[in-house]
C-alpha positions as CSV (number, residue, x, y, z in Angstrom):
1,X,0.0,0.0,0.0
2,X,1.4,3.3,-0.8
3,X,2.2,5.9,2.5
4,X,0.2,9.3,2.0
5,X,2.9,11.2,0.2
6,X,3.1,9.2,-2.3
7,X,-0.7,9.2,-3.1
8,X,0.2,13.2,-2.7
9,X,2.8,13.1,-5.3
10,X,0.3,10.9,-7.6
11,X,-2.1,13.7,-7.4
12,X,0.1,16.3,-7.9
13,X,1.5,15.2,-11.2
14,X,-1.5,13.9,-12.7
15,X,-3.4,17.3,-12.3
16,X,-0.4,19.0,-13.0
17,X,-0.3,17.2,-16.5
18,X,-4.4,17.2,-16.5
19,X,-4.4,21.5,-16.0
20,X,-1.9,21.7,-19.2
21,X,-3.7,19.3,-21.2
22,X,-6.7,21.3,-20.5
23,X,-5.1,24.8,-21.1
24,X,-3.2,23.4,-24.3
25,X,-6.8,22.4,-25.7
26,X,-8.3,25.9,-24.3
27,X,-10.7,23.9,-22.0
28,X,-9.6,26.7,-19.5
29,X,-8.6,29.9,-19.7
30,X,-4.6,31.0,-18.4
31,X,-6.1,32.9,-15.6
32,X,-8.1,29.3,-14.3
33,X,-5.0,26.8,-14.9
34,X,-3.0,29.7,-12.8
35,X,-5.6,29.4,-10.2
36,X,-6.1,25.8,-9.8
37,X,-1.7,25.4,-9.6
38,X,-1.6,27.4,-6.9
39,X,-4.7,25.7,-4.9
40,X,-2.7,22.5,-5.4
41,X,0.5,24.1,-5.1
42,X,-0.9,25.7,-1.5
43,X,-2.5,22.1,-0.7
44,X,1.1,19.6,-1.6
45,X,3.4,22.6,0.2
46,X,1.2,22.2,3.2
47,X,1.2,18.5,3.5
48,X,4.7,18.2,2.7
49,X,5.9,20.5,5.4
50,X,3.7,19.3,7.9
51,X,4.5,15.6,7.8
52,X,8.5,15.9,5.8
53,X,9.1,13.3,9.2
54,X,6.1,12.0,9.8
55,X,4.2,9.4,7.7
56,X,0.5,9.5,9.4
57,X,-1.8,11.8,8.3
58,X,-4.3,13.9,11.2
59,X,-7.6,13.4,10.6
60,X,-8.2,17.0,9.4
61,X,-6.0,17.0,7.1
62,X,-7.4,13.8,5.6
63,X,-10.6,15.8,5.0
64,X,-8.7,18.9,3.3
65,X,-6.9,15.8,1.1
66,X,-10.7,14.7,0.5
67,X,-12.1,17.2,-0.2
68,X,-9.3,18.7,-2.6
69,X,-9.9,15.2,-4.1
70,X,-13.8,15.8,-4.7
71,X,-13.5,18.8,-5.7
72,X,-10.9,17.5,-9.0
73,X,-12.9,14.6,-10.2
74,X,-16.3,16.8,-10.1
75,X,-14.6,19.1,-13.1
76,X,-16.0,18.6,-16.3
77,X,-12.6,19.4,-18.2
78,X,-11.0,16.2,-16.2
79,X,-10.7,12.8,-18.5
80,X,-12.6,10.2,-16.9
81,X,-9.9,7.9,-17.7
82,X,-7.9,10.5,-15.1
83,X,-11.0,10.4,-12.9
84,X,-10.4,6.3,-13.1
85,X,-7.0,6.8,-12.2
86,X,-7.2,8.7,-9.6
87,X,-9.5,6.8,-7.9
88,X,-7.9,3.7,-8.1
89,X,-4.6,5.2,-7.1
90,X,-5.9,7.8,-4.1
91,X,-8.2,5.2,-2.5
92,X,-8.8,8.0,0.7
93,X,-9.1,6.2,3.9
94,X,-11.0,8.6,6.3
């Protein structure tokens, strides 16, 4: 089973690559892909800092994880094959 910052990193890179698809197809505008960066940017920075020697997650920052994770796969410009992905790789465990 993979440790939390690793299903971190998955998410990361996948809507990294997921936001430039989009943009690259003009799905979103430069202004959107800037914003949703930085709301994963803040999210990853935050969870790596907080746990850069700890491998258990608190429970509240499960739910920020959670809900950053609902909050992706209800986006209409996301692939459902991505979607798919994600879902079989994140697997949240509240």
């Amino acid at each position: 089973m993979r440790d939390q910052k690793e299903r971190v990193e998955t998410i990361e890179s996948t809507m990294k690559n997921e936001f430039e698809y989009a943009l690259e197809l003009n799905l979103i505008t430069q202004e959107q892909y800037d914003n949703y960066l930085q709301e994963l940017n803040e999210l990853t920075s935050y969870i790596y800092e907080r746990y850069k020697d700890s491998l258990a997650f608190y429970d509240e920052d499960w739910i920020k994880i959670n809900n950053y994770y609902e909050k992706i796969v209800a986006l209409d410009f996301v692939r459902d094959y991505i979607k798919e992905g994600l879902e079989d790789s994140w697997l949240i465990e509240m």
